[in-house]
Steps between C-alpha positions, in 0.01 A plus 500: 500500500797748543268810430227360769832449771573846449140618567492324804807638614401846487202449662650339832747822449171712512372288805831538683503869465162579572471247802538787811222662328237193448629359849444892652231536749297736720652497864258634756583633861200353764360807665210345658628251780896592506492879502469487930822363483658716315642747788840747516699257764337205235491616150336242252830398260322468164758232383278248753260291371257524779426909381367401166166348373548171497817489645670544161793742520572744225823333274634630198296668238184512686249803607500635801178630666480624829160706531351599822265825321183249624588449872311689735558328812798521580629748832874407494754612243649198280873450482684285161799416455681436218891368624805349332239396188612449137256509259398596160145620437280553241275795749456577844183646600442666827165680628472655813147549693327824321185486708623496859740693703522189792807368371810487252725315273831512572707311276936479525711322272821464568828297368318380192544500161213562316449497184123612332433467138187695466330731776573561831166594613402677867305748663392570853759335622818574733828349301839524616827321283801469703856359425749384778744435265631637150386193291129504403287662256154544439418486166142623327343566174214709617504655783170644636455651898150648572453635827774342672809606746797393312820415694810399363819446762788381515712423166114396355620567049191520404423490106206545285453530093160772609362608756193674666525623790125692642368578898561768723767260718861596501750289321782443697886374407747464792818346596674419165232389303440588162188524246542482104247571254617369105200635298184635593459727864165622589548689899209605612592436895755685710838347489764556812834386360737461854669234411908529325359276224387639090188553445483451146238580224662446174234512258207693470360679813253692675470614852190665652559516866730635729897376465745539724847304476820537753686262255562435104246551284556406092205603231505363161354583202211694585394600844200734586480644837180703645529463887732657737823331487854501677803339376840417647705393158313487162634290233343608190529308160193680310242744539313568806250695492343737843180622443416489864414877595715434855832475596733260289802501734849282442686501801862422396573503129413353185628334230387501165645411147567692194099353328357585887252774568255634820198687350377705756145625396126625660628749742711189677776569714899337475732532756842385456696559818805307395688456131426391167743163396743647796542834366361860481390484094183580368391505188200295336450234795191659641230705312261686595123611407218638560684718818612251657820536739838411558665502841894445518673518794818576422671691210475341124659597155165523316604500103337400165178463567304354171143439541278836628451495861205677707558552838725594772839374639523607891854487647532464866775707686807358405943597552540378108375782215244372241615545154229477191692490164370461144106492596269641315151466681285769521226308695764356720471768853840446817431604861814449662650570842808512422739594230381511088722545231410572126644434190333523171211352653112592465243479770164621601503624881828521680440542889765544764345460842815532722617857523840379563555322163466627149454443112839517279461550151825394361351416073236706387176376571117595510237484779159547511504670872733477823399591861794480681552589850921486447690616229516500092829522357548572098827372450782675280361389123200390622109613412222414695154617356163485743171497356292545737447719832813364730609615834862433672635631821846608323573467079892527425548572112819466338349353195218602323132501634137565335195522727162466289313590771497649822801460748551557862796476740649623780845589321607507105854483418614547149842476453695640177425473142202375622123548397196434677203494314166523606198492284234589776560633862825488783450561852760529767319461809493648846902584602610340153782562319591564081785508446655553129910483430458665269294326290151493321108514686263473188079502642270517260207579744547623871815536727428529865715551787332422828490769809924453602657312251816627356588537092927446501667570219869428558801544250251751310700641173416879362314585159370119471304494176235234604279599848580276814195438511178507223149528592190497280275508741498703851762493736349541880820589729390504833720651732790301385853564555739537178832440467738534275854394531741616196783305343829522628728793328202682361547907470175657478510817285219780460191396330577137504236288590330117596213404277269356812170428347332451165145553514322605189112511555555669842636833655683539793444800708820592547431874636406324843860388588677641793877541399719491808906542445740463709843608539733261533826710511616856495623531197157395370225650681267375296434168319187587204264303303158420418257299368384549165212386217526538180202503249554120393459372879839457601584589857900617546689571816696807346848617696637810512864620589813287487530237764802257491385223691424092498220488721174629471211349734147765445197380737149633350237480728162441231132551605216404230517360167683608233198638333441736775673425758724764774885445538708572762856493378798459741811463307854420648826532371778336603822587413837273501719812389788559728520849566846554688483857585158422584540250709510633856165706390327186444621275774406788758213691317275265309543107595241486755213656283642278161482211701175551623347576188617201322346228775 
């Protein structure tokens, strides 16, 4: 007896629990007779009985089916209204007219809680949720729009476990509403977020149509973008993937945690006009591949970057310097317009596209190219080494530089104890300037000096072992100015000379040089030197008589190549030797014509 009591208990427990669902029924909206009256001053309220089949009102736990995909008839669009309704639902069903063009659904519920255990089911349809006031939810498992304009207004929260969201009709969120998303996001319609609400999508998501949010937007664990999309705020708490091909822009800033990443791939674009977690650090939040791009608007610390990246970081014109530290990419190209600095870093392309800014090179680092319309600077202990054909309008080297390939500019400056190395060509171009104090030139192919550029030397020293500069290829000088500039306190003796050029596999025709002296006081009438070659290549600038002086400037006017090329010579001497009984000679007899000479 006490075994068969407890049987029958649990089965009127099993009764009482499953009684919504055997009591559940199919609730059926009457779109025959009703849907005339069913007008925008006059919507039908769905919570009266007299809209249903049989005048039997949905309740608790029952199906919901509101289908009008069969009506043909009808001219006038239809108007429902779901208002200040609490109800729990096992699915709600709506099906707007496929067929027919004469007329819509339009269906608003507002101030309701509702509450949907299984799908939420429409298409066709017109459906707008609004809130007056902070205090209802609407609550679904599944939620499925085909085809429809979505509205939510007001403080609408709506929230979901899935959804699926598919047409070619904007969804819209206004006011202060919000939308949440637990699990499960398919977007395959264009979303307008307006309102100052979240839109969240927390689990796994993808998006497929065009995005655009003025407000908060938070990602969970997986998001996949491939539409155009633009973002206010981004809260990021996984991955999100862009794999778009357009523009992927985020307005403001994002934030991201330490397990958060953006992988930018198939040629997609990123723009990221404000900060990353409210400050200007970038390291491993956003990865790049397959050449896809970068845009920052202002200027980041870009450091430790782990994975390899392929593609290119553009950085719009900005008053704060760029600095990349510690990143070794070699796929990874910069276009900036503004200010770059290096250190220990390795990159593929570096372009400057501002002639007003330039690239600082403050740790050694390596680049595959730069084309840069401002200036390089080599810092003091510094080596920067360029593998392939580069361009810059001015390169300042006070460390260390090797050029693999060719290399143009419009002015080289090597400072001292200095060495710049190239393994292929240099070319100073039209009105350039090289300038070496005094310091190393080393070309293994072809030097040229375009038609009025100037070669400086300045604080030259005598007898130097090593050449200024060492060519191993040909050295085309075309009428180019040279001047050389000697260290203070120098006293040039006879046969004391400046090792100019190295040039082993080529001979300089040195009997075409015009030697022009002039006489700078009377006790010296005449200042001699001249060029020189030896039989191992080297080039000298050989003086002759004693000269006590600090200042030497020589101007060498150069036509043709070095191979066989015609120089004019001019040379100047200036000399800073007071002369007291001198003096009145020089101030009456010879200032004009020095002066004239040396501008």
């Amino acid at each position: 007896m006490f075994i068969f009591s407890n049987h029958y208990i649990l089965i009127i427990i099993l009764i009482i629990l499953n009684i919504k669902y055997i009591t559940c029924s199919t609730a059926t909206f009457n779109n025959t007779v009703i849907i005339s009256n069913c007008t925008n001053e006059v919507p039908c309220d769905l919570s009266s009985k007299s809209v249903w089949n049989d005048n039997i009102a949905p309740s608790d736990g029952d199906d919901v089916i509101i289908d009008f995909s069969t009506v043909v008839s009808q001219t006038s669009d239809v108007y429902l209204l779901v208002n200040n309704l609490n109800i729990q639902l096992n699915s709600f069903q709506l099906n707007g007219p496929q067929q027919t063009e004469n007329f819509q659904i339009n269906l608003n519920i507002q101030n309701s809680n509702l509450t949907i255990a299984g799908d939420f089911n429409a298409q066709y349809s017109n459906i707008t949720f609004a809130e007056t006031e902070n205090s209802c939810t609407i609550s679904i498992n599944n939620f499925v729009s085909n085809q429809n304009n979505l509205t939510f207004n007001g403080y609408t929260n709506f929230v979901c476990n899935t959804t699926t969201l598919i047409g070619t009709e904007y969804v819209f969120l206004r006011d202060d509403s919000t939308f949440t998303v637990n699990s499960t996001a398919t977007i395959k319609a264009p979303i307008t977020h307006l309102s100052s609400g979240f839109l969240n999508f927390n689990g796994i998501s993808t998006i497929q149509k065009s995005f655009y949010s003025s407000g908060s937007v938070q990602f969970g664990t997986q998001t996949n973008i491939s539409s155009q999309a633009i973002l206010n705020t981004t809260i990021l708490v996984g991955r999100l993937d862009i794999d778009s091909s357009l523009i992927f822009l985020m307005v403001d800033y994002i934030q991201m945690n330490s397990s958060s990443i953006i992988v930018v791939s198939n040629k997609s674009s990123v723009s990221l006009l404000g900060t990353i977690n409210k400050n200007n650090n970038y390291s491993n939040q956003i990865l790049l591949l397959d050449n896809s791009s970068l845009f920052l608007e202002l200027g980041f610390y870009i450091s430790d970057m782990g994975s390899p990246m392929y593609g290119t970081i553009f950085i719009d014109q900005s008053l704060s310097t760029t600095t990349i530290s510690s990143v070794q990419q070699p796929y990874l190209s910069i276009s900036s317009k503004s200010n770059i600095t290096l250190l220990s870093s390795t990159l593929n392309t570096v372009n400057i596209t501002n002639y007003q800014t330039s690239l600082t090179v403050e740790e050694s680092s390596v680049v595959s190219s730069i084309n840069n319309f401002g200036e390089t600077n080599i810092l003091n202990d510094a080596t920067l080494i360029v593998k392939n054909p580069s361009t810059t309008l001015n390169l300042n080297v006070t460390g260390n530089t090797t050029l693999e390939q060719g290399f143009s500019a419009k002015t080289i400056y090597i400072n001292s104890n200095c060495l710049l190395f190239s393994n292929s060509s240099i070319e100073i171009q039209d009105f350039g300037l090289l300038t070496l104090y005094p310091s190393g030139l080393y070309v293994q192919n072809n030097l040229t000096l375009e038609p009025n550029s100037t070669l400086q030397i300045l604080n030259a020293t005598l007898n130097n072992k090593l050449p200024l500069i060492q060519v191993n290829g040909s050295v085309n000088l075309n009428s180019i100015i040279l001047s050389i500039v000697l260290a203070n306190n120098v006293k040039v003796t006879s046969e004391e000379k400046i090792l100019l050029f190295s040039n082993k596999n080529s001979t300089i025709d040195i009997s075409s040089i015009q030697l022009l002296t002039f006489a700078s006081t009377d006790t010296i009438s005449y200042i001699k030197y001249k060029i020189d070659q030896d039989n191992k290549g080297n080039v000298n600038l050989v003086f002759f008589d004693e000269i006590d002086k600090k200042t030497i400037i020589i101007y060498c006017s150069v036509i043709g190549s070095v191979l066989g090329l015609v120089f004019f010579v001019t040379i100047v001497f200036v000399i800073r030797k007071k002369l007291s009984h001198n003096q009145h000679h020089y101030d009456h007899g010879h200032h004009y014509e020095r002066e004239s000479l040396i501008h």
